[in-house]
C-alpha positions as CSV (number, residue, x, y, z in Angstrom):
1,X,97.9,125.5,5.0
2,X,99.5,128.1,2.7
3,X,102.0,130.2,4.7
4,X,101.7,133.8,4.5
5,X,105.3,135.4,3.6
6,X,106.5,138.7,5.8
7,X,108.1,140.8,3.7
8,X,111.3,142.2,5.9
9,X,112.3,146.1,5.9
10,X,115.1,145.3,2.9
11,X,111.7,143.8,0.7
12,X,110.0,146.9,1.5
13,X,112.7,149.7,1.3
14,X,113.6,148.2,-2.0
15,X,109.8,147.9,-3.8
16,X,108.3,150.7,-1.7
17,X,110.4,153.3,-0.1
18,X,112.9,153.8,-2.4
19,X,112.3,157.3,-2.3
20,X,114.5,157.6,1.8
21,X,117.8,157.1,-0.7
22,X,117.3,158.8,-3.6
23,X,119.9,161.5,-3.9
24,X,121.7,160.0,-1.1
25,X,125.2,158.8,-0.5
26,X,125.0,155.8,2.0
27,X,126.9,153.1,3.8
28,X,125.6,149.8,4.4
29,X,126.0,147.8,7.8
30,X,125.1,144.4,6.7
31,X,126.0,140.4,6.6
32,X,125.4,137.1,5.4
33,X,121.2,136.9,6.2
34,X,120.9,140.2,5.0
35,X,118.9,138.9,1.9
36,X,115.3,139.9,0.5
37,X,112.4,137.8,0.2
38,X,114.1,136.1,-3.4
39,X,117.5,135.5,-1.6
40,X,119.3,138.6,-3.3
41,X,121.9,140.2,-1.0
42,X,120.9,143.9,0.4
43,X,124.6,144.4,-1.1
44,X,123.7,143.8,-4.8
45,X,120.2,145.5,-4.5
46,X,121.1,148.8,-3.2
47,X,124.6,149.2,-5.0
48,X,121.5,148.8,-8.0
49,X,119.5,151.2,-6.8
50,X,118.8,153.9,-9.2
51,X,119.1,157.8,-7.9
52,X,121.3,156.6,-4.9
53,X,125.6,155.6,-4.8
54,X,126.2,152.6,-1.7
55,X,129.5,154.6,-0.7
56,X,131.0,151.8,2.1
57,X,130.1,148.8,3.5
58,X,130.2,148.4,7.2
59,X,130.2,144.3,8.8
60,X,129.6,142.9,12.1
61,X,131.0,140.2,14.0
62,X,131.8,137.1,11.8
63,X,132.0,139.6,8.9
64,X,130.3,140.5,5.8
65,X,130.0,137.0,4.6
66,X,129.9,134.7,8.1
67,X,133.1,133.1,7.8
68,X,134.9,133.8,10.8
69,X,134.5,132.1,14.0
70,X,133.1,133.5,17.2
71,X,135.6,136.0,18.8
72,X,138.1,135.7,15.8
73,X,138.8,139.5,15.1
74,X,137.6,140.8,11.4
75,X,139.8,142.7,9.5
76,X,139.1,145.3,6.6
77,X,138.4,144.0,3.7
78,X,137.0,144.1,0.4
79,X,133.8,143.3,-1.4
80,X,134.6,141.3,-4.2
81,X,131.1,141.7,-6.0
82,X,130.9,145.6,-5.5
83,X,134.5,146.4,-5.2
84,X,133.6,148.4,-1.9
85,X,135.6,148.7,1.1
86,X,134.6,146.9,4.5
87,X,135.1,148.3,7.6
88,X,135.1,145.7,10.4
89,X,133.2,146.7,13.7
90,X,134.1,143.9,15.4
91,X,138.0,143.7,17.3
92,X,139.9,147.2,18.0
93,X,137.0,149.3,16.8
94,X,133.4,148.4,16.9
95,X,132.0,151.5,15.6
96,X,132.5,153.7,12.4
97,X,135.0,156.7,13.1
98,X,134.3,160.2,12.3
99,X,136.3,159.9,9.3
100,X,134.3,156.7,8.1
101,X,130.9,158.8,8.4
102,X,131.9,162.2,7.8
103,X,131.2,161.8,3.7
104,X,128.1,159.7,4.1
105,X,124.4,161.5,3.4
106,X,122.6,158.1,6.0
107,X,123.9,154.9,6.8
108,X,121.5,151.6,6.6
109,X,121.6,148.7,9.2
110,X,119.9,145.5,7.8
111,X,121.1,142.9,10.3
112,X,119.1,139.4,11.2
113,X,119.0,139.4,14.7
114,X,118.2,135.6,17.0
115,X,116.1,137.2,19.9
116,X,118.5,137.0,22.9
117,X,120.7,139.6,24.3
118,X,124.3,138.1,23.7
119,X,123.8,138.2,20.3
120,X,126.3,140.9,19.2
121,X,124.4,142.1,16.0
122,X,122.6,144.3,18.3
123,X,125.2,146.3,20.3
124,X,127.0,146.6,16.8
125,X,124.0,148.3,16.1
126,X,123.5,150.3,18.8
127,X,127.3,151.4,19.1
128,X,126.7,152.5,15.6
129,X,123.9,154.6,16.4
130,X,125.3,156.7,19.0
131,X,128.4,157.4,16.4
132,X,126.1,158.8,13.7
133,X,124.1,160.6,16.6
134,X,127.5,162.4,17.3
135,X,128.5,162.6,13.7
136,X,125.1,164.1,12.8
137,X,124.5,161.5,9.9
138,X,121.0,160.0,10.0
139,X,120.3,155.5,10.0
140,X,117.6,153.8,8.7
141,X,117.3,150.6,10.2
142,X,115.4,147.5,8.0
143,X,113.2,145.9,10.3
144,X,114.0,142.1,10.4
145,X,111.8,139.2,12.1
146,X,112.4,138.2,15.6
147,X,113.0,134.1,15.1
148,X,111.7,133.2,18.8
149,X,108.6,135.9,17.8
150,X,107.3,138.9,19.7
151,X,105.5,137.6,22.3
152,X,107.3,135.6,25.6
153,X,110.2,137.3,27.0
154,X,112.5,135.7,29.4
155,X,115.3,136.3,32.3
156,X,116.8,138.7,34.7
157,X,117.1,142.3,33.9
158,X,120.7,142.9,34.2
159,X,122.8,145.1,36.4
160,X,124.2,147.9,34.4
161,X,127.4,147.5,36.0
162,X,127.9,144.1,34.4
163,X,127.2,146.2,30.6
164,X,129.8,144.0,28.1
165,X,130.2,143.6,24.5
166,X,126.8,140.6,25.2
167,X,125.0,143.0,26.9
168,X,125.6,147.3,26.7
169,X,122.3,147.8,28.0
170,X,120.3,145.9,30.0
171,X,117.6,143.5,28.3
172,X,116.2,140.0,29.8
173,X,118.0,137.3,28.0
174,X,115.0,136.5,25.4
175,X,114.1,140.2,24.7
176,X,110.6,139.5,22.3
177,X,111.6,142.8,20.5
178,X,113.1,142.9,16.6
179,X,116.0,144.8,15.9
180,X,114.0,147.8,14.6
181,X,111.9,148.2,17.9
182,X,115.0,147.8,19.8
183,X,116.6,150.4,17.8
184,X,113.6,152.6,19.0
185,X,114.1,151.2,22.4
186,X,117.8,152.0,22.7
187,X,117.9,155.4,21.3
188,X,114.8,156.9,23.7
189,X,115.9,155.0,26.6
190,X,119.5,155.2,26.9
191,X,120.0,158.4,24.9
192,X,121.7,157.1,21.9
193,X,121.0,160.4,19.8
194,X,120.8,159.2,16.7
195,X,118.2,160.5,14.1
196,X,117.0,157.4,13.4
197,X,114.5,155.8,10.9
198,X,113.1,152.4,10.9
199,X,111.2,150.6,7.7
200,X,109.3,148.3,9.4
201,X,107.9,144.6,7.8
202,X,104.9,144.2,5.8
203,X,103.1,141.2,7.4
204,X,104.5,140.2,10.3
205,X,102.4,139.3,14.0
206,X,104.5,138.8,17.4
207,X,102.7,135.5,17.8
208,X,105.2,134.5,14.7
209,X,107.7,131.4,14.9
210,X,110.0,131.8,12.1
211,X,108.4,129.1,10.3
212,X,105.3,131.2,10.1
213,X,107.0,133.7,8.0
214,X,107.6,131.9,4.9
215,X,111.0,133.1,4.8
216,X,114.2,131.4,3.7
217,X,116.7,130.6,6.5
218,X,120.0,132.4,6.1
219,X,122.3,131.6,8.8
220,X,123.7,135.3,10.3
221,X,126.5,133.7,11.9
222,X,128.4,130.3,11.6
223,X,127.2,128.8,14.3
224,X,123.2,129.6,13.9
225,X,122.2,127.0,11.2
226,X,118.8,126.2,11.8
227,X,116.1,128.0,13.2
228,X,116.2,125.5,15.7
229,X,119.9,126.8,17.1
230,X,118.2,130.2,18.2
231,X,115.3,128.6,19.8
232,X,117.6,126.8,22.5
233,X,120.6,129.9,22.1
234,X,119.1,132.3,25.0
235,X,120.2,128.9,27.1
236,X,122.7,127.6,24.9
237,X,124.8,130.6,25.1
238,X,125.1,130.6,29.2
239,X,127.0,127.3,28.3
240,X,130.0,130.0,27.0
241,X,130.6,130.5,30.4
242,X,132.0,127.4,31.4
243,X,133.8,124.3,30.3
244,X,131.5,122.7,29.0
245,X,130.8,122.1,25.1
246,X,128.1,124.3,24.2
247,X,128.4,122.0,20.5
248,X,130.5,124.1,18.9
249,X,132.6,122.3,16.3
250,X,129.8,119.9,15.8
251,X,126.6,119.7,13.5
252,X,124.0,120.6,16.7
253,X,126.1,123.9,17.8
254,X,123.6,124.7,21.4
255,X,121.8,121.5,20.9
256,X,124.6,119.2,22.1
257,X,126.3,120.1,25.4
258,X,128.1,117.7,27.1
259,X,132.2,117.5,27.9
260,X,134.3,114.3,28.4
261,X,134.0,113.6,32.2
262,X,130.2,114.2,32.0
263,X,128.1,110.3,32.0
264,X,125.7,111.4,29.3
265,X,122.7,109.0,30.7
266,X,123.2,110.1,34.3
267,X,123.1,114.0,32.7
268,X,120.3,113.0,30.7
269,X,118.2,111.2,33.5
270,X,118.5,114.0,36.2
271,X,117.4,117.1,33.7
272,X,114.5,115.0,32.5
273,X,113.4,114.7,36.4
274,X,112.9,118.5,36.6
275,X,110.2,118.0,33.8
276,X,110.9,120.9,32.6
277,X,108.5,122.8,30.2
278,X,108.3,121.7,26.5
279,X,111.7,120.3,26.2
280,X,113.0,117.0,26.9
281,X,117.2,115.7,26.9
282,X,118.2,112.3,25.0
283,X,121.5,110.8,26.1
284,X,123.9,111.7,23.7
285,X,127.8,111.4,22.4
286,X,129.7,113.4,20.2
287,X,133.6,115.0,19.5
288,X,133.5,118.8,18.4
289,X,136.1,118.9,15.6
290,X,137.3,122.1,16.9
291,X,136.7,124.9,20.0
292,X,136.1,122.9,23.6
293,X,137.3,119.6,24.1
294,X,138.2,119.4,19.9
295,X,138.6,115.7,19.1
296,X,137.8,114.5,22.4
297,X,134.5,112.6,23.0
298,X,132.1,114.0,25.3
299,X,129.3,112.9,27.1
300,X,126.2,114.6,27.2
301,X,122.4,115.6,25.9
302,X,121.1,116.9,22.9
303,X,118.0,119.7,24.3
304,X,114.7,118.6,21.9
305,X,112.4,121.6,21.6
306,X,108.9,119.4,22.3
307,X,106.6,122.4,22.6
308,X,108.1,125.9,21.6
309,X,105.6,128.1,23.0
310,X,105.8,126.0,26.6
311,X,110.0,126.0,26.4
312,X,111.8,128.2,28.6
313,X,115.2,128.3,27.1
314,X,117.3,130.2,29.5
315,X,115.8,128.4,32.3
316,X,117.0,125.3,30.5
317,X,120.5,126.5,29.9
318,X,120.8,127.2,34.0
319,X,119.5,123.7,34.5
320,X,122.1,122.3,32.3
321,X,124.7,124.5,33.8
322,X,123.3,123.6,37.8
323,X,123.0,119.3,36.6
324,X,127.0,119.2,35.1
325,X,128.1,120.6,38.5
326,X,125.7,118.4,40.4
327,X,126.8,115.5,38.4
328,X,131.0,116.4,38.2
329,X,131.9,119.4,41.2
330,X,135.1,118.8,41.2
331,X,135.4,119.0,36.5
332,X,133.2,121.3,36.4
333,X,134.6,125.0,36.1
334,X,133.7,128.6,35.1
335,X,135.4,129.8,32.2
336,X,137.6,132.3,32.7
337,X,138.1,135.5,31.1
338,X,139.0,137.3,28.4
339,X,135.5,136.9,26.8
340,X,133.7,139.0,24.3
341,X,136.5,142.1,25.1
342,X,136.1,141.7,28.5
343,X,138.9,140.5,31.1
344,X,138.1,141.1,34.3
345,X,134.4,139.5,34.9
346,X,133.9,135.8,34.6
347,X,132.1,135.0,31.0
348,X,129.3,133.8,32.7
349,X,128.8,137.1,34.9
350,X,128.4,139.2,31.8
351,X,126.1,136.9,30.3
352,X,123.6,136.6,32.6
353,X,124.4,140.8,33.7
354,X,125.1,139.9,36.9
355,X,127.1,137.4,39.5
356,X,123.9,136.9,41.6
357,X,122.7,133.6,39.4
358,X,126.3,132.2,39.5
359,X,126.7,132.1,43.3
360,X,123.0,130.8,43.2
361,X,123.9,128.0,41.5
362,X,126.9,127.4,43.3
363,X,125.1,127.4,46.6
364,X,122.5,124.6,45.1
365,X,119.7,127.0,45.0
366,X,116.4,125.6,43.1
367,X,116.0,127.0,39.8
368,X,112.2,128.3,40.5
369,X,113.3,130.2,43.5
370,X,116.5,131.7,40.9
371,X,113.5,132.4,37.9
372,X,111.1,133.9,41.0
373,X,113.7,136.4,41.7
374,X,113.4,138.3,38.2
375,X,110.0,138.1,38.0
376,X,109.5,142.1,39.3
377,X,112.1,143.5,37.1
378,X,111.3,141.7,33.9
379,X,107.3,142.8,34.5
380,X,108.9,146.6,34.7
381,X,110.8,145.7,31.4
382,X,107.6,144.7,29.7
383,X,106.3,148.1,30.6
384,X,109.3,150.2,29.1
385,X,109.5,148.6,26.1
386,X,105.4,148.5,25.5
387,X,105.9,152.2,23.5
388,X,108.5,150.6,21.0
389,X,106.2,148.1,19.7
390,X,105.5,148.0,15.9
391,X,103.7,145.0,15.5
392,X,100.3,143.5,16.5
């Protein structure tokens, strides 16, 4: 079966709507997946792109070109195709200053974004927006392909007191929005005030897995290889909050979790009694070469993805949380902050938007009586977001 190719909102500004930049002075917020259809850089296209001048570059977290770890601070730099500044928004500063927009006609965001609401890309975004809302310079915002798709949505609405550098605003762990309908989403709801444009996809359905889109994977970040990675991430993150190995310095980065005093066919045999839906845990071994437990070996599971329209992935990052302390109560531990710019909440609290699932799981509570306890809010959230919608 031939599959059909979307075209993303970099394809589509570039062959199509040219016509937003011409005359325009402009800064780019991009990184490493930012690419078009033929893997060309949105860097090197639009510094090409006749009747308009790419001004300054702007980069998120990991930077520009993805080589920096999780939580490593990004410094300026410089673009050594283009010769353009770039303006970190990730450590000290994770906006653009007045003086960084004040010269600019609109500022672009073309940013691939993994479907789940710690992913930092999108606050970057939305920090951004509310400082050219005050700065009066319009964004355009290049619609991008949700990897999980459009459709199932997943978690807790968070509390808004829990808001963090993972979480400004509160969205369910697996949002089912791309980043240009959450950019429509942000700015009505929560008052953003940014005079904002989105150039939506040519192509593209909310039933779509990645691998429906015929689109080249670019990992936006070191540790998101495969698509794969996000489809267990809305789980695999919540393993952050402790200390356990959520795989990081190892080739399955959210796949692999395990930690050294963790028996890895005891972890194993008591997640795969929960039958949980469309995923299944094999017994596995491995040392992360650096991060948690670097160069020690660690027992645990790799999570197989059996049917992804049935899996549950935050679900199935709880259960792998709830089964290590089962397993190891007196090893097991919450991280502890500073996390993500925050040092006063545990990591785990401002990853799940509140401290109500962590004392559940420390009083033993059954993870369908947890999930049955977010069922009201998340059927509200559906509702609010239904008028941001793009796509069939």
């Amino acid at each position: 079966m031939r599959v059909r190719r979307v075209a993303s909102g970099l394809d589509v500004l570039v062959r199509r709507r040219a016509a937003l930049l011409r005359g325009k002075r402009f800064a780019l917020l991009a990184h490493q997946a930012s690419v078009d259809g033929r893997l060309q850089h949105a860097v090197t296209l639009l510094a090409d792109l006749p009747g308009a001048r790419l001004a300054r570059l702007f980069a998120p977290e990991h930077g520009l070109w993805g080589a920096a770890q999780d939580h490593a601070r990004v410094g300026r730099s410089r673009d050594p195709v283009t010769g353009l500044p770039v303006e970190s928004l990730y450590g000290p500063r994770r906006a653009p200053t007045p003086a960084r927009l004040h010269d600019l006609d609109v500022l672009l965001v073309d940013l691939q974004d993994v479907g789940a609401r710690y992913y930092t890309f999108v606050w970057t975004m939305a920090l951004t927006m509310r400082a050219c809302g005050r700065a009066g310079v319009p964004l355009i915002v290049l619609d991008r392909p949700n990897p999980l798709g459009g459709v199932a949505v997943e978690g807790n609405v968070p509390d808004p007191a829990f808001a963090s550098f993972v979480g400004l605003y509160p969205l369910p762990a697996r949002h089912g929005m791309t980043i240009g309908e959450l950019a429509r989403y942000l700015n009505s709801e929560h008052a953003l005030g940014c005079a904002l444009t989105v150039v939506p996809m040519s192509g593209w359905r909310r039933a779509m897995a990645w691998e429906d889109t015929g689109l080249q994977w670019v990992a936006p970040s070191p540790n998101m290889p495969t698509p794969d990675t996000a489809r267990v991430y809305p789980g695999g993150c919540l393993i952050e909050g402790s200390n356990l190995s959520e795989g990081r310095g190892t080739t399955r980065p959210f796949e692999w979790v395990g930690a050294p005093f963790l028996d890895a066919h005891r972890y194993a045999e008591l997640l795969n009694a929960q039958r949980l839906p469309g995923v299944h845990f094999r017994p596995a071994r491995f040392a992360p070469t650096f991060h948690k437990w670097a160069g020690r070996l660690c027992g645990g599971v790799q999570v197989h993805v059996t049917d992804r329209d049935r899996f549950r992935p935050f679900v199935t990052g709880l259960a792998l949380l709830a089964a290590a302390r089962r397993l190891a109560p007196r090893r097991f531990a919450w991280r502890r902050p500073p996390y993500e710019f925050e040092r006063r909440r545990l990591p785990i609290d401002i990853l799940c938007g509140t401290e109500v699932i962590r004392l559940a799981l420390e009083r033993g509570t059954a993870l369908g009586e947890i999930e049955r306890g977010w069922r009201r809010s998340l059927e509200g959230w559906r509702r609010m977001r239904a008028p941001y919608l793009l796509y069939p």
